[in-house]
N, C-alpha and C positions, 0 to 999 in steps of 0.2 A: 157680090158677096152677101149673103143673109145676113140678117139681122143680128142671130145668134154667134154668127162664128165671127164677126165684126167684134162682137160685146166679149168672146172668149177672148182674142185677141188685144182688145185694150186690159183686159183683164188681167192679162200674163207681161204685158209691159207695167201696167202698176207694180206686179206683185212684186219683178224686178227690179223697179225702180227703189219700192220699200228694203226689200236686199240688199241693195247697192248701198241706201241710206242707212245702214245699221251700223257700219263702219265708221262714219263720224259721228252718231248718235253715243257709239261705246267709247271713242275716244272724248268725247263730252263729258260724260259720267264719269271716268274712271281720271282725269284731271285734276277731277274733285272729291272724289270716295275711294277707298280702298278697294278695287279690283273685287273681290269675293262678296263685299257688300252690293257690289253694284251688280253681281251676276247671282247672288241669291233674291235680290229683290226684283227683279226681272224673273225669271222664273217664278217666285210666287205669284205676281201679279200673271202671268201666260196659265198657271194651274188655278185661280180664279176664274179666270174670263174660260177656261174650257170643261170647269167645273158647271159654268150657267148652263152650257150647251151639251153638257154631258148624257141628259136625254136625249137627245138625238144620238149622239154618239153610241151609244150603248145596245141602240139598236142593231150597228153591223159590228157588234165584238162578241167572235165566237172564239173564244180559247183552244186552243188546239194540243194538247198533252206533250210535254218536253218543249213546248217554245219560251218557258221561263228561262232558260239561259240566253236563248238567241238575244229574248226583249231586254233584259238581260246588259250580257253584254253590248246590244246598241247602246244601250243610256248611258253607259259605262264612257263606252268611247265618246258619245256625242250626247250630252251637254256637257256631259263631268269633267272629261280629260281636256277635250276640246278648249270649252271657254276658261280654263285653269291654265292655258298656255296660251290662246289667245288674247285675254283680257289681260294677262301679263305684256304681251308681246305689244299690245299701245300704249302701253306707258313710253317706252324706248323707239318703237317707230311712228310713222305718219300712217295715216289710215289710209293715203292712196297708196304707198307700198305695200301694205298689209294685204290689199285688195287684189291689188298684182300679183301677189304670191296664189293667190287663191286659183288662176288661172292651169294653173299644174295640175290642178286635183284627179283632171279626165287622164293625167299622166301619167300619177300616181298610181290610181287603178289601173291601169291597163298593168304596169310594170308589177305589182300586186299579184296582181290574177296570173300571172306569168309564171312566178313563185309558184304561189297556195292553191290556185286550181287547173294547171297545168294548160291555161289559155296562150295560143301563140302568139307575137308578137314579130311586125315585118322589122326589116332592118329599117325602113323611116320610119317606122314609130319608135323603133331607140334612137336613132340619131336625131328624134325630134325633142324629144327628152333628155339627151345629154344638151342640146341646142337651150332647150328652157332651163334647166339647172347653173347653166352658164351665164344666162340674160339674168337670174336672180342674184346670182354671189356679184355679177357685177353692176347691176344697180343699188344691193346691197354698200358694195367697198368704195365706188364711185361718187356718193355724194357726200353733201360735207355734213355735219351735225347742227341740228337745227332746234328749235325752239316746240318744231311737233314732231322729229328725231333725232332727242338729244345721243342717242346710238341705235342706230339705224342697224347695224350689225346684228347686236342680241336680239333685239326687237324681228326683225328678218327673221330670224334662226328659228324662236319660239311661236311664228308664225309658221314655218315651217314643220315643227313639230305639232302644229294643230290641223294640217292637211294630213299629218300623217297619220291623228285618228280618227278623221273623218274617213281615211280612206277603210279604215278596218270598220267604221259604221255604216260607210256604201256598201262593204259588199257584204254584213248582214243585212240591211233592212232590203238587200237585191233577192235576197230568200224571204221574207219577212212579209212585203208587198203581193206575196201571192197570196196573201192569206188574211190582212188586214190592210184599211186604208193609213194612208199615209198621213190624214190628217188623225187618226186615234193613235198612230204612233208618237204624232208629234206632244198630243197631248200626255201620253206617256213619258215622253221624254221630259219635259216640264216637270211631271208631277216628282220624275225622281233627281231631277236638277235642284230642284230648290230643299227636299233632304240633303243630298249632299254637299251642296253649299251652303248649309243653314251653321252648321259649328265650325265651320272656315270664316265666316261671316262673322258668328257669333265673336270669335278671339281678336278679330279684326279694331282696327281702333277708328272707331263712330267719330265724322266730324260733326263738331258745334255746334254749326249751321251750315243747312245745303241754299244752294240757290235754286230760284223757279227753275231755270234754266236746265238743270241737272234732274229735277223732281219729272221736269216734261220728256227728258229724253229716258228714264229711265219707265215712264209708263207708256211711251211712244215703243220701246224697244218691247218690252212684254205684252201689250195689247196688240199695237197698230199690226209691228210686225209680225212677232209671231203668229195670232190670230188671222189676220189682215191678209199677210203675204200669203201662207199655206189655202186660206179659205179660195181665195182668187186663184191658186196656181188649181186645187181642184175643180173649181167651177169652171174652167176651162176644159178642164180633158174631158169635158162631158158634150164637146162644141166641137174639139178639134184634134187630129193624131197627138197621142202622147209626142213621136220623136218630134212634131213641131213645135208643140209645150217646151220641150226640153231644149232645145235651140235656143230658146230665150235668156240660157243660163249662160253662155257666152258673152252676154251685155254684163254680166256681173263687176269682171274688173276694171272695165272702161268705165260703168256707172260709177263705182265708188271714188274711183280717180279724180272724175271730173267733179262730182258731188265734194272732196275736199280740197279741191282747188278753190271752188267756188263761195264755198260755208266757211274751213278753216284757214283759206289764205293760201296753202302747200302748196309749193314751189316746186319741178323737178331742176336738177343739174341738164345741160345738154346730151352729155354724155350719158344720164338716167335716162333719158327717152327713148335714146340708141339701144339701152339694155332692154326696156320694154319694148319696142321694135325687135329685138329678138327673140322675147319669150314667147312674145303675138304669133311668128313666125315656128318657133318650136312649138308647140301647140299645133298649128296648123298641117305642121310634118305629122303632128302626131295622128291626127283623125282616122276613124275607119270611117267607111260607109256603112257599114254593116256593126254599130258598136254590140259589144257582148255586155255591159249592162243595160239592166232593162230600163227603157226613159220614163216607164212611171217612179223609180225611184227616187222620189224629192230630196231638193238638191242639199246637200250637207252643211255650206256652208251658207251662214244666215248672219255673220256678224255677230 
């Protein structure tokens, strides 16, 4: 193996792993700040850090007449709607469930595209997706209420509702990616994240005092990640096939699982493991070989 595609390759497991860690990083923060504080200050810090680099960036940003609604409505869906139901949804659940829910997403879209762009879909890909829908309501109802979900239910649900606007953010930025990079979208997304979380934030009630603890994961989360993860997933498709880039987003909810097993302590029930053992497997029913979104479209959910 060259040099280069070695270095792509450790590149795209980092950026992973930083994805996978966002999950206990936002259940860190939001223990301690009110939800809309901790996700507008993350966002400012991610539109700093790509304000430095915004020379470069602005090189490959050619505006293209009517894509202000597309850009648009992606931001809409992903930061805005997104982290407004996801950073709610860890207060009530544990971050490795959260992270297992994320595992649907490739299921969600296909089921999507089925509807809205007339894409067909085999009988295993639905019965792989009724299979995942089943392995989540029952690791959902299955375990018992804990200390990192104190209801795992709502928590699940509102997790749930945050795959379901990532899915309407995949399939614009799957039109979107033919015409800018995914790293200038992201920093768009950012720059209209932290507007619209700034007067959700603002009415929010500021604690006291924060801890280092909270101050590090909230600038781990808007720099390391945001910046960190996306810089490494592009430096890679420059080394190696997009669809093998994108293979790597499958480590996603195994990473986060094991990364809060090990950082926050989170425990599953037996009977949870059995459930994720079936979502693993509906997922699996679900695959094409031939998938209809395109693999340069970076991946939705980021924690």
């Amino acid at each position: 193996m060259e040099t280069s595609t070695l270095r792509a390759h450790m590149a795209l497991l980092l950026a992973m792993v930083l994805w996978g860690s966002s999950f206990i990083a936002l259940k860190v923060a939001v223990n301690e700040m009110a939800p809309m504080i901790v996700v507008f200050l993350r966002m400012s810090i991610g539109t700093t850090a790509f304000l430095v680099v915004w020379p470069w960036l602005r090189q490959d940003f050619k505006y293209q007449a009517g894509d202000w609604k597309f850009l648009m409505g992606m931001a809409f869906f992903e930061p805005c709607l997104y982290f407004l139901f996801e950073s709610q949804a860890l207060i009530y659940t544990s971050a490795g469930q959260a992270g297992m829910i994320t595992a649907m997403l490739p299921l969600m879209v296909a089921v999507t595209a089925f509807f809205f762009l007339g894409e067909r879909n085999t009988l295993k890909q639905w019965t792989g997706f009724m299979i995942a829908v089943v392995g989540v309501v029952w690791m959902s109802v299955t375990g018992e209420n804990s200390l990192q979900a104190p209801n795992a239910i709502l928590g699940n649900f509102l997790e749930f509702l945050a795959m379901c606007t990532a899915v309407g953010y995949t399939l614009l930025v799957k039109h979107l990616t033919k015409r800018y990079s995914a790293f200038l979208l992201t920093a768009l997304q950012s720059f209209c994240g932290a507007i619209f979380f700034f007067p959700l934030a603002f009415v929010s009630e500021w604690p006291e005092q924060v801890s280092l603890a909270s101050v590090g994961t909230i600038v781990y989360l808007g720099l390391v990640v945001t910046l960190g993860a996306y810089g490494l997933y592009n430096y890679s498709l420059t080394h190696v096939k997009a669809s093998t880039a994108a293979g790597y987003a499958n480590l996603l909810p195994a990473l986060s699982l094991i990364f809060s097993m090990l950082l926050l302590g989170e425990r599953l029930e037996t009977t949870q493991w059995v459930a994720v053992g079936v979502i693993f497997f509906g997922v699996y029913l679900s695959q094409e070989r031939k998938p209809k979104i395109p693999k340069e479209v970076p991946p939705a959910v980021t924690g």
